[in-house]
C-alpha positions as CSV (number, residue, x, y, z in Angstrom):
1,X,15.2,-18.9,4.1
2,X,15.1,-15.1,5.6
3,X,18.5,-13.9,6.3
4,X,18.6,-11.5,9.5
5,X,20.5,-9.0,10.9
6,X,20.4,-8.1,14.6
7,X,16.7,-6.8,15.6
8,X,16.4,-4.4,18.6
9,X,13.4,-4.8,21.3
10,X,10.3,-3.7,19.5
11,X,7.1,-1.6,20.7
12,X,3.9,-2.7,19.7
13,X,5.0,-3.5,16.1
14,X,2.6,-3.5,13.1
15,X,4.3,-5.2,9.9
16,X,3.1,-3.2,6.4
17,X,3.6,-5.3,3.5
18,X,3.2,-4.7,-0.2
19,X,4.6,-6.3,-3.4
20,X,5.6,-5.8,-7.1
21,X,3.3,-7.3,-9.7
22,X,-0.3,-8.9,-9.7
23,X,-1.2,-7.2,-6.2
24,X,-0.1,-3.6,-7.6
25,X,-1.7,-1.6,-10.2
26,X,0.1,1.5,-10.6
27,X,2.6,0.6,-8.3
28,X,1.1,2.8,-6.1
29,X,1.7,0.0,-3.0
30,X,5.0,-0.4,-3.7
31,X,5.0,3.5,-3.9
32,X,3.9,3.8,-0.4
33,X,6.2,1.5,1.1
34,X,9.1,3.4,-0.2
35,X,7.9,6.3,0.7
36,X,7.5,5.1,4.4
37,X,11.0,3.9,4.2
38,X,12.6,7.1,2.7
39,X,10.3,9.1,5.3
40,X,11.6,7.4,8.4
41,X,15.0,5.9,7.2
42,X,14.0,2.3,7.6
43,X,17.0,-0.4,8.2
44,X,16.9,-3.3,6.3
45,X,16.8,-6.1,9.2
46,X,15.8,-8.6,6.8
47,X,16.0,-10.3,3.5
48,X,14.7,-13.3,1.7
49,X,17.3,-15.8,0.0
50,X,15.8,-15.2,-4.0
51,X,17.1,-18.9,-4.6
52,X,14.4,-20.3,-2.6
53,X,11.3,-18.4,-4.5
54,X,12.4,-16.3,-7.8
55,X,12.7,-17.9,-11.0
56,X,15.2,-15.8,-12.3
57,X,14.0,-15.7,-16.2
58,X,10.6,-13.6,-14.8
59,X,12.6,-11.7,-12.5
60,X,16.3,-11.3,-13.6
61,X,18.9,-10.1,-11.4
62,X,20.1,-6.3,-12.3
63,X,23.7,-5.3,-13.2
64,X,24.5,-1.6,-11.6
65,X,28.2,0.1,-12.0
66,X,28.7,1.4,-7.8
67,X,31.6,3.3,-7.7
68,X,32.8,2.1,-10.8
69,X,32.6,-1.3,-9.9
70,X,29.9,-3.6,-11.5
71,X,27.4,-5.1,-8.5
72,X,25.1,-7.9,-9.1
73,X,21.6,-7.4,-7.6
74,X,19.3,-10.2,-6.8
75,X,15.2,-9.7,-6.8
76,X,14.2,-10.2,-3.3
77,X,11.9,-8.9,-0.6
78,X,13.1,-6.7,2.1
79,X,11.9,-6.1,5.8
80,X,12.6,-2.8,7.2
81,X,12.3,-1.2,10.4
82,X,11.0,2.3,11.1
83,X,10.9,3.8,14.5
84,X,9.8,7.1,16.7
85,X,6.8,7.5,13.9
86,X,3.8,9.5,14.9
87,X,1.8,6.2,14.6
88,X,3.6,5.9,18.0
89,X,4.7,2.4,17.5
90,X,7.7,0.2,15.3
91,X,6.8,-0.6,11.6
92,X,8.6,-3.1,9.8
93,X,7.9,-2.3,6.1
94,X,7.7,-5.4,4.0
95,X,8.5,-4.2,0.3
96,X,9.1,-7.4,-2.1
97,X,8.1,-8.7,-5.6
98,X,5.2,-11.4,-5.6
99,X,7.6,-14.7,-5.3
100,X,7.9,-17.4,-8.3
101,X,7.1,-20.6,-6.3
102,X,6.8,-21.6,-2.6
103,X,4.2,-19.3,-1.6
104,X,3.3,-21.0,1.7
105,X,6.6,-21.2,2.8
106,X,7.5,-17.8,1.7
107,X,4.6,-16.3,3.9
108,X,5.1,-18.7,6.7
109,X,8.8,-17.2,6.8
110,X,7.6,-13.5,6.9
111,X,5.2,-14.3,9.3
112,X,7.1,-16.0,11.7
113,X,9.7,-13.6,11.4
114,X,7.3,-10.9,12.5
115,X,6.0,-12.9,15.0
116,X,8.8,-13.5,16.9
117,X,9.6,-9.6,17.1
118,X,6.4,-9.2,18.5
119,X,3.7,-7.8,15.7
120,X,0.5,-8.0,16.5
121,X,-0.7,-7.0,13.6
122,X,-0.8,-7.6,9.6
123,X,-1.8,-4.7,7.5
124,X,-1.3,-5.5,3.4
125,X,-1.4,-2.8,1.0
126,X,-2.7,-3.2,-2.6
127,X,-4.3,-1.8,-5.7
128,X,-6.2,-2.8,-8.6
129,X,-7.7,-1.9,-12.2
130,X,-10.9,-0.7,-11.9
131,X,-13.8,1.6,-13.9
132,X,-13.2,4.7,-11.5
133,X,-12.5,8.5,-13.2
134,X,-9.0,10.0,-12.5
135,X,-10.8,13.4,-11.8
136,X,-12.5,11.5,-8.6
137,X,-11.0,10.5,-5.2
138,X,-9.4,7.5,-5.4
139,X,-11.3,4.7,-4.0
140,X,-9.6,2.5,-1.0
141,X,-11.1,-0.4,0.3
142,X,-10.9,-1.8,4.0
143,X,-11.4,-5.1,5.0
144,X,-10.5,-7.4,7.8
145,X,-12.1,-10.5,8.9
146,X,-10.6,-9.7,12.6
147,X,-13.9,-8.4,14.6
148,X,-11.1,-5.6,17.0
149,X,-9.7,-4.3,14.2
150,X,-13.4,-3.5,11.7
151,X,-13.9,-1.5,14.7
152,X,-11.8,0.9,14.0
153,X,-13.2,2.8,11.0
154,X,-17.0,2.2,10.3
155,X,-16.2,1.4,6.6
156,X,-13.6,-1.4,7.3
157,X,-15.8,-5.1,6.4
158,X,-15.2,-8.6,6.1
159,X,-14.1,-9.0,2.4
160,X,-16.6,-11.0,0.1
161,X,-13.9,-11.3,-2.8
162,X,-13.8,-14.5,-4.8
163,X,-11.7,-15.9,-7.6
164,X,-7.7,-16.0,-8.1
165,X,-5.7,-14.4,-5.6
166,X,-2.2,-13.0,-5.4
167,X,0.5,-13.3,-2.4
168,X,-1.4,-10.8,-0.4
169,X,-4.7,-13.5,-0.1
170,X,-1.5,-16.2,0.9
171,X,-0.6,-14.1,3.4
172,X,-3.8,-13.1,4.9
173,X,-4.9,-16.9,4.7
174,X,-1.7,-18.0,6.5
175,X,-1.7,-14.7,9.1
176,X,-5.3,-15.9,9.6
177,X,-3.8,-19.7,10.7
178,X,-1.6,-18.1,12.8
179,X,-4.2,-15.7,14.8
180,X,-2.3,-13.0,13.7
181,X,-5.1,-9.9,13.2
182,X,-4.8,-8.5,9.6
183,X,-6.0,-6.3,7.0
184,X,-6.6,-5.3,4.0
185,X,-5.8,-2.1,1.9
186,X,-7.1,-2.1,-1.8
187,X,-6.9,1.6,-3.8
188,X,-8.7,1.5,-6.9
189,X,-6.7,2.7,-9.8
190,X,-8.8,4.1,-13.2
191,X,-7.9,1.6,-16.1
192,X,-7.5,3.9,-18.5
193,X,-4.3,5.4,-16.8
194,X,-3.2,2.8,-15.0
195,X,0.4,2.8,-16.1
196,X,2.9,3.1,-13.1
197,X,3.5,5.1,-11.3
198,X,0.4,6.2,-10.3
199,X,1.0,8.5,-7.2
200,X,-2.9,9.5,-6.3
201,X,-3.5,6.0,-5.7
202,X,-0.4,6.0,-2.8
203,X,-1.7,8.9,-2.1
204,X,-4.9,7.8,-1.2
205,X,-3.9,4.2,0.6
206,X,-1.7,7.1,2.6
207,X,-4.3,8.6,3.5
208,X,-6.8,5.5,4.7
209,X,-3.8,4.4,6.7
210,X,-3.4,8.1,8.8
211,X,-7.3,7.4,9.2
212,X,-7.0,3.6,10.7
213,X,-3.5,4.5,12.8
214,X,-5.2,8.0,13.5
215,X,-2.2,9.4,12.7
216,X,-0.5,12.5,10.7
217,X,2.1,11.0,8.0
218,X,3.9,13.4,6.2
219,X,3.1,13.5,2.2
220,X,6.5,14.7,1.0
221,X,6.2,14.7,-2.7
222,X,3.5,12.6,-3.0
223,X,1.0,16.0,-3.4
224,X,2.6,17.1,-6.1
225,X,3.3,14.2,-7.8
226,X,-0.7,13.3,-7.7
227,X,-1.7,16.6,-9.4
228,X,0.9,16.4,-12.1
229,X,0.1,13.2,-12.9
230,X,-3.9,13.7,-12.7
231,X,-3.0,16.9,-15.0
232,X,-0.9,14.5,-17.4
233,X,-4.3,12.1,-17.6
234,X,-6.3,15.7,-18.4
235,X,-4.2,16.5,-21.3
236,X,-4.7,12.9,-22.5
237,X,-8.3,12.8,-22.0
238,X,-8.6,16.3,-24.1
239,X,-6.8,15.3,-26.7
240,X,-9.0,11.6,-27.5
241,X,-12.8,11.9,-28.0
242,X,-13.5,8.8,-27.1
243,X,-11.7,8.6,-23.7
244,X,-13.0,12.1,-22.4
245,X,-16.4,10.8,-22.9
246,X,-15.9,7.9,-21.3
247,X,-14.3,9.7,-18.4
248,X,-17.1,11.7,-18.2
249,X,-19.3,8.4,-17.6
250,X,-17.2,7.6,-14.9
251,X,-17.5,10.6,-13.1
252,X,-21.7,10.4,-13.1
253,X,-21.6,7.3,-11.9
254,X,-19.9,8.2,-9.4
255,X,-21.4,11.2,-8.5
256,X,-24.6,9.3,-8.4
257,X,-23.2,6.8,-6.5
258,X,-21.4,8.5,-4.0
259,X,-24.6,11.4,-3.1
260,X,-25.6,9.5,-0.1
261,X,-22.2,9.8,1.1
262,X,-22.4,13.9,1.2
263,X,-24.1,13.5,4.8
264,X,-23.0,15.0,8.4
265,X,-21.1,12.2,9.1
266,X,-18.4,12.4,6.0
267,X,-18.1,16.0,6.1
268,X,-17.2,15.9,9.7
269,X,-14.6,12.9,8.8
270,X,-12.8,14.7,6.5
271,X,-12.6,17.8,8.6
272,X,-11.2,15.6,11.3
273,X,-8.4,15.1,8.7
274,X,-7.7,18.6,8.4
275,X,-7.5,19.9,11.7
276,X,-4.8,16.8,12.3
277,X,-3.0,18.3,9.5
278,X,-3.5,22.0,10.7
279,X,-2.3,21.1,13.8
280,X,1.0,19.1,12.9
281,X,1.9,21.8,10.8
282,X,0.9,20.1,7.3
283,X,-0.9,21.6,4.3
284,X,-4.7,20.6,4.1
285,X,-5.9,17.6,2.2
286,X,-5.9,19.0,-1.6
């Protein structure tokens, strides 16, 4: 059951969702949602009753002193609303942990939710392990089966994945039911240094969402944050043989990989990027 307060009349919503555990390596969804939500003071409107889809012996409920008074806390997921962003409509912010049990009806009850406020569409935020070098760009995948919305960015495709899934592939499949346009946000996070939090990867899904809502979004700490931490992975890498080699790998495959990808058209994307920044007053992509 979703327990919610009073919603105001929405414009155009979009609903951005992303949860704690198997859909988020690094935590570096998670990362983004709460940096969304700190950015543009989002208002919980929503919440999900825990009883109906946490087992309480994988996630346990949290004991905090508040004023010198001990509060319980209860895992749940959370819907906020953001509004007057420069994507120049209302978010709600979905920021949750992967439920227990009940998966169907826990997405149904998001979905409806957002559905009868209006959004139009679905966009899911994720990230995985994967054999990519910390010194590179962080991969982010696009993918949406909805025909509008891969027209948007050249590089957005119908996803080809197949095996087990996590509540993100629930949602999409019940959103999909629903003709409710969705996609897909996956940032690729190295392995080898995949311990949260991992703060180029938000940094990077940031980014590929400015380039789909062809928008500016302010990156607060999130710059810094990414070069301490890829400094942090340097200092690891110099000090073990064996991973700086391997790192190294990493890096000429990639290299060799991306070459095709130094054309006109990529350099021109990316100074798109900058003269958005220039012009809203940010710093330029680092």
């Amino acid at each position: 059951m979703i327990e919610v307060t009073e919603v105001p009349p929405l414009t155009d919503p979009i609903l951005i969702a992303a949860f704690e555990g198997w859909n988020d390596a690094g935590e570096c969804a998670t990362g983004v949602i709460e940096h969304l939500a700190a950015l543009w003071d989002g208002e919980i409107v929503a919440r999900m009753d825990p009883e109906e889809y946490y087992d309480f012996q994988v996630n346990r409920p949290r004991l905090s002193l508040v004023d010198g008074v001990r509060v319980l806390e209860w895992p749940t997921t959370r819907v906020m609303l953001v509004r007057d962003t420069p994507v120049g409509r209302d978010l709600l912010l979905v920021l949750g942990i992967e439920p227990s049990v009940r998966w169907r009806s826990y997405s149904a009850e998001i979905l409806a939710f957002a559905m009868h406020h209006g959004v139009g569409t679905l966009i899911t935020l994720g990230g995985l392990l994967a054999d990519v070098p910390h010194t590179r760009p962080i991969p982010v995948g696009v993918t949406s089966e909805d025909a509008d919305l891969r027209s948007l960015a050249e590089d957005i495709e119908r996803s080809s994945y197949e095996g087990p899934s996590g509540i993100v592939g629930v949602l999409h499949d019940q959103a999909r039911q629903m003709d409710l346009p969705s996609m897909s946000f996956w940032a690729a996070v190295p392995h080898y240094a995949g311990g949260a939090p991992s703060p180029k990867a938000s940094l990077a899904l940031l980014g590929r969402l400015e380039e789909v809502l062809s928008c500016v979004i302010d990156e607060g700490e999130l710059l810094e944050q990414a070069r301490a931490w890829e400094r942090g992975v340097d200092e690891l890498a110099s000090t073990d043989e064996e991973v700086a080699e391997y790192v190294e790998s990493l890096e000429q495959a990639q290299d060799t990989a991306d070459l095709p990808e130094a054309s006109g058209d990529a350099i021109a994307k990316e100074f798109e990027r900058y003269l958005r920044r220039r012009d809203h007053g940010g710093p330029a992509p680092g």
